[in-house]
N, C-alpha and C positions, 0 to 999 in steps of 0.2 A: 504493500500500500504506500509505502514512502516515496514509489516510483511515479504514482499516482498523484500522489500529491508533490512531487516534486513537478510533475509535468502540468499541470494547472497551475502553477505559477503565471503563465504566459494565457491566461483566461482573458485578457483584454484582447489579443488576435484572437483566442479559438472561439469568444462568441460575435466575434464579430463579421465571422466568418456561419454561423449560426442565426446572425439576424438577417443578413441578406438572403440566406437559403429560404427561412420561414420567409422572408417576403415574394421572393421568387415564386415560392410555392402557392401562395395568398394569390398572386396576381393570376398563375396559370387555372387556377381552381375558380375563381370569381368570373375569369373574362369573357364569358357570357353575358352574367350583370353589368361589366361595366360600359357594354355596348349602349346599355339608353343610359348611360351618364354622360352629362355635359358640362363643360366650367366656361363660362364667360362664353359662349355658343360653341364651344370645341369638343369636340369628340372624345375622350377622355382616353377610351381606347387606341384611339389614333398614337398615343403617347404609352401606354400601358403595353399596345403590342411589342414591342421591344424588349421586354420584360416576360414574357412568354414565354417558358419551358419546351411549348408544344414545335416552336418554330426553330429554321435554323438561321446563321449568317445574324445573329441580333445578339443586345449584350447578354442576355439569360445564356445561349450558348458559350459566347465569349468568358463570362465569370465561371462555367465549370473547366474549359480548360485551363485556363490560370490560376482554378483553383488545385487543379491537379500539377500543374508546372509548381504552385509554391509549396508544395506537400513533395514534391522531387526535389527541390533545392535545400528542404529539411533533412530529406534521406540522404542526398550527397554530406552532409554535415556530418552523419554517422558515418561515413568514412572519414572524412577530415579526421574526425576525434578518436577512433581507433586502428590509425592506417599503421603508424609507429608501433602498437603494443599489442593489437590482435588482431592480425590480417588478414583471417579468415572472417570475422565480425566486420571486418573493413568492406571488403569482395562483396559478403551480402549485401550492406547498404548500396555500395557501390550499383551493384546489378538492379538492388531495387528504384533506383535514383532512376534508373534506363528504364525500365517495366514502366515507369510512372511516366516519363517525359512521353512514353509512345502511347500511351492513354489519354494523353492532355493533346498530342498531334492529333490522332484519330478524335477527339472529341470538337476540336476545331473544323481540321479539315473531311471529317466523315468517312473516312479512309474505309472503314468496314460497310459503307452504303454505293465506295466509288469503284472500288480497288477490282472488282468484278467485272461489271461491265467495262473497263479499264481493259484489264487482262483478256475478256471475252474480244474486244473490238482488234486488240491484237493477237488474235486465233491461240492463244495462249493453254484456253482452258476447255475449249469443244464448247460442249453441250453440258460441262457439270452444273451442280448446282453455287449459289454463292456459299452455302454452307462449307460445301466439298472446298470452295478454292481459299477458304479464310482457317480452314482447320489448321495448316503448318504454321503460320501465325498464332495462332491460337495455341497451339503446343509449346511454339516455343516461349511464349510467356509465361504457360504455365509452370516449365521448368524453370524458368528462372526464377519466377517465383518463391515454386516447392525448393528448391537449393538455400534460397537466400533464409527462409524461414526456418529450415530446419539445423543451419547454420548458425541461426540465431537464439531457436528455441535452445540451442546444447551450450550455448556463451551463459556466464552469469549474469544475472541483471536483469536480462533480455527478455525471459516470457511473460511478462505483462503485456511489453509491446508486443509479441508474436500473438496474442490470444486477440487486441486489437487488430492487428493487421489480418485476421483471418477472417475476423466479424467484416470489416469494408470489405474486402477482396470478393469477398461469400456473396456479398448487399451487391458489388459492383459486376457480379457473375449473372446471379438472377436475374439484370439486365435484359442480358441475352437469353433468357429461357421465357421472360415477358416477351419480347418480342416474338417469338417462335410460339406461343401461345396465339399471338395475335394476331398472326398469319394464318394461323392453322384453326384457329378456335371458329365456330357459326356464332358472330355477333346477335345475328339478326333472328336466334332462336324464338326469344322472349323481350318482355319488353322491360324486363331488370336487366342483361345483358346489353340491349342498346345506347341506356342509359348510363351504364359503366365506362363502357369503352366513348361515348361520349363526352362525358363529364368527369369521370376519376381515373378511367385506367391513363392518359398522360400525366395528368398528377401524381398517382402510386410510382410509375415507373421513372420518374424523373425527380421524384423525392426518394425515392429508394437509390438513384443512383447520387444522389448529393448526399445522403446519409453514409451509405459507404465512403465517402468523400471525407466528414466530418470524423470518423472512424480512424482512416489514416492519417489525418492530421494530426487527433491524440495523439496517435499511437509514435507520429515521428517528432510531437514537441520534443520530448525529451531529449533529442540530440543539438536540439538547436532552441534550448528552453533559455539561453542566456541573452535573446532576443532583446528581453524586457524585464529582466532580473538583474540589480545593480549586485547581487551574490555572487552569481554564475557566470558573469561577463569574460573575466578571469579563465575560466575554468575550460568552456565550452564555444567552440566555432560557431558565428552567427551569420547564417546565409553565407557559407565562404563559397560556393558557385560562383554568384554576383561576381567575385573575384577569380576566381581562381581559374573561370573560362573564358578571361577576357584572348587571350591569343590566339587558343583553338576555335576560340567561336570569328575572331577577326577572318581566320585566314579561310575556314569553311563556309562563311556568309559571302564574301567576294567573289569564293568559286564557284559556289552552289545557287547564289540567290539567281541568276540569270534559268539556271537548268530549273529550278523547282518551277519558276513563273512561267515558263514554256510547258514544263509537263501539266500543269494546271490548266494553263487555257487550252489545250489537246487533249483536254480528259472529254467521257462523252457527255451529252444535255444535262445527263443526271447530274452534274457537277453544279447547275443552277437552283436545282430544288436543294441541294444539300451546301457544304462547308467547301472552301476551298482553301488547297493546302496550306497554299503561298499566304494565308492568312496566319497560318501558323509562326514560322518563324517573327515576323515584323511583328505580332502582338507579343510574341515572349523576348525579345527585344525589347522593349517598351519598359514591360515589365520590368526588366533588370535596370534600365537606366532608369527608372522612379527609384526602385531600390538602391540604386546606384547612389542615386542622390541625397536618398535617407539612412546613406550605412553610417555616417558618423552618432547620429542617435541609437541604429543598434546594437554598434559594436562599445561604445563610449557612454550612451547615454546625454550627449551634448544635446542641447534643444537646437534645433531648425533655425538658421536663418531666415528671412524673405524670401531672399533669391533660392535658397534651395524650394523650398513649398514653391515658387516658381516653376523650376524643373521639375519637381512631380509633377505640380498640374500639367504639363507640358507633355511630358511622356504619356499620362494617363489618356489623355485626349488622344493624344495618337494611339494608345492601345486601343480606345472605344472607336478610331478613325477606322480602324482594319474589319471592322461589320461592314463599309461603305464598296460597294461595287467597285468594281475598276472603272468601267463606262460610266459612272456618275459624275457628274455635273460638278461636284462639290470636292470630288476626291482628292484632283491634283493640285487644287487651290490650297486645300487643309492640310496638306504635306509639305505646302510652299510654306503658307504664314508662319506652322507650327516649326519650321527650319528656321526661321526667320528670328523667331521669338529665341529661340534655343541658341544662336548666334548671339544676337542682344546680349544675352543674359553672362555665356561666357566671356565676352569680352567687357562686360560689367562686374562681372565676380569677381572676386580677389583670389580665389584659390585656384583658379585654370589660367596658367599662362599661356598664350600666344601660339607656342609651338607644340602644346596640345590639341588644340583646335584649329589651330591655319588648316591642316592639310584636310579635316573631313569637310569645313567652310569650302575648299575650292573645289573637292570632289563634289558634296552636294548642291555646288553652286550649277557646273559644268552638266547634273544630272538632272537638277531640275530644268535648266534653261535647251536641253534635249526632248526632255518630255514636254515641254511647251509649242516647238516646236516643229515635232513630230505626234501630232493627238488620235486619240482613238487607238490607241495601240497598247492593250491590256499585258502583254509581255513588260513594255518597260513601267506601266504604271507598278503591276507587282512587282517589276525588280526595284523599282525606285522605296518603293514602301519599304521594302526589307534595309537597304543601303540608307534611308532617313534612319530608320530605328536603331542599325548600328552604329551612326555616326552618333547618338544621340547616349546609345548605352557604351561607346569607348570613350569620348569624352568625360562623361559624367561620372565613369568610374576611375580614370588617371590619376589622381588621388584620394582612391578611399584607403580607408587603413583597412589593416588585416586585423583579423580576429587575434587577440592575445590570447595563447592557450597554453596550460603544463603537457608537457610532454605525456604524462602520465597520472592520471586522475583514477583515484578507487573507480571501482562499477560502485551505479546504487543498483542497490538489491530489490527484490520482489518485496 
């Protein structure tokens, strides 16, 4: 139980993280009612669809992946903190940091609703079913998984958070056996069953997957509980990813972001009713340059300047910018101002010299003033999106501090 109550320490993230679900859920369970609501003759819905569980490409989708990217960058922590003293305990965090980043992709870009007809259109997979073509996927997470847990259940300390990690993982399975229900089930038997799958089964099955959600977050405070403990700061790595992938992520985002926004717009029509991938990387981008900008309060506890809560609000918008179409009207303008603002502010701030940001200032000067251009051409808008957000997450993090930590910390016990 001390692991338990050590891990609730950091209860200011894990329910705030807990209020947004409930409201999530609030919105997709009402949004029927809220259709005859109106504010000042405005459709209220009009503003509430966004917020909608049942939909994709809007922020309801956007916050489960990012909520599953910051529940991976907690796991990565668990390696940080026992990669020196038990490296077997390291590995599994490690592997689970991966399991979870391709859950947060796949939850962005729909990857298990596209990757089929994908594979289908390049004669890949005949006539199987998507089931059949998502299985070796499917396996192979499970073992990595079943590795990393069993890895962990035999370390000291550790089965509290394995008995959590098993309850979300379990919550985030059943997913997929609702869905397969849902295919296969006669809605239209009775008139309680239409009523379900109308008004509760997206509910159930979209608070059941945010619940699983909430699950692993418990379950990985604990590696990364020094967040928001002036105890623990000491002790335990705080979001050391933010940092520690600043070079792998430079050099894989330059090579890859042009290939991913090509294979994105080449996927087939279904790629419009669902997530696109390229949405992926530029919002978790984002995400790390807000964090980027807020590490000196996790790692230190120092309060916020201006200009930093500047740069979060900055990053954040662009993380909410990546729900926006490529071919919208709004897209390339919001990429321009929000570069714009992010320039200002560096060359305003006293902690970013010059020769931190010169060079991403003239690459995303040179890239915006290409997609200006050259328009209607959803390849460079997605690669420009990706190349804003990392100009935006390498800047912001060139002077965070690292996590102070002992080499070697007791485990706390069950």
């Amino acid at each position: 139980m001390q692991k338990l109550k050590a891990a609730m320490q950091l209860s200011p993230w894990f329910y705030t993280f807990v209020l947004i679900s409930l409201f999530l859920c609030f919105v997709t369970l009402f949004q029927h009612e809220l259709r005859s609501v109106t504010l000042f003759q405005f459709e209220l819905v009009r503003f509430t669809s966004i917020f909608n569980l049942r939909n994709e490409n809007n922020l309801a989708a956007l916050f489960s992946g990012m909520f599953l990217f910051i529940i991976a960058l907690q796991a990565f922590d668990g390696w940080g903190f026992n990669r020196t003293s038990i490296p077997r305990v390291a590995t599994a965090w490690l592997l689970l940091s991966f399991v979870l980043l391709a859950l947060s992709l796949d939850e962005i870009g729909s990857l298990h609703e596209t990757v089929h007809p994908f594979m289908k259109q390049l004669d890949f997979v005949g006539e199987w079913s998507s089931w059949w073509t998502l299985l070796p996927f499917g396996l192979l997470l499970v073992g990595m998984i079943t590795y990393s847990l069993v890895s962990l259940f035999r370390a000291p300390g550790q089965r509290t958070t394995v008995v959590l990690m098993c309850i979300g993982f379990a919550l985030l399975a059943s997913v997929a056996l609702q869905e397969y229900v849902e295919q296969n089930l006669d809605w239209s038997a009775n008139r309680a069953l239409r009523f379900f799958k109308a008004r509760l089964r997206p509910v159930v099955e979209e608070g059941t997957e945010l619940l699983g959600m909430l699950f692993l977050l418990w379950a990985t405070l604990n590696s990364a509980r020094g967040g928001l403990s002036d105890r623990e700061r000491a002790r335990f790595p705080v979001l050391e990813g933010v940092v520690s992938w600043r070079r792998p992520v430079l050099l894989l985002v330059l090579i890859g972001a042009p290939m991913v926004a090509y294979v994105t717009v080449n996927m087939p029509e279904t790629r419009h009713e669902h997530g696109a991938p390229a949405d992926w990387p530029a919002a978790a981008l984002y995400l790390l340059a807000a964090l980027g900008a807020a590490r000196s309060f996790f790692v230190s506890g120092h309060r916020l300047g201006g200009l930093d809560w500047a740069l979060i609000a900055i990053a954040t918008l662009g993380c909410a910018s990546t729900i926006l179409p490529p071919d919208s009207s709004i897209a390339l303008p919001a990429m321009t101002i929000l570069s714009g603002a992010a320039f200002l502010i560096w060359f305003l701030g006293p902690r970013y010299l010059l020769n931190e940001y010169l060079l991403a200032v003239i690459f995303l000067s040179i890239g915006l003033a290409g997609a200006w251009l050259v328009p209607h051409n959803d390849i460079i808008v997605y690669t420009l999106a990706q190349y804003t957000a990392l100009a935006m997450y390498w800047v912001n993090t060139s002077n965070s501090p690292p996590s102070v930590q002992n080499p070697r910390i007791p485990a706390v016990t069950d």
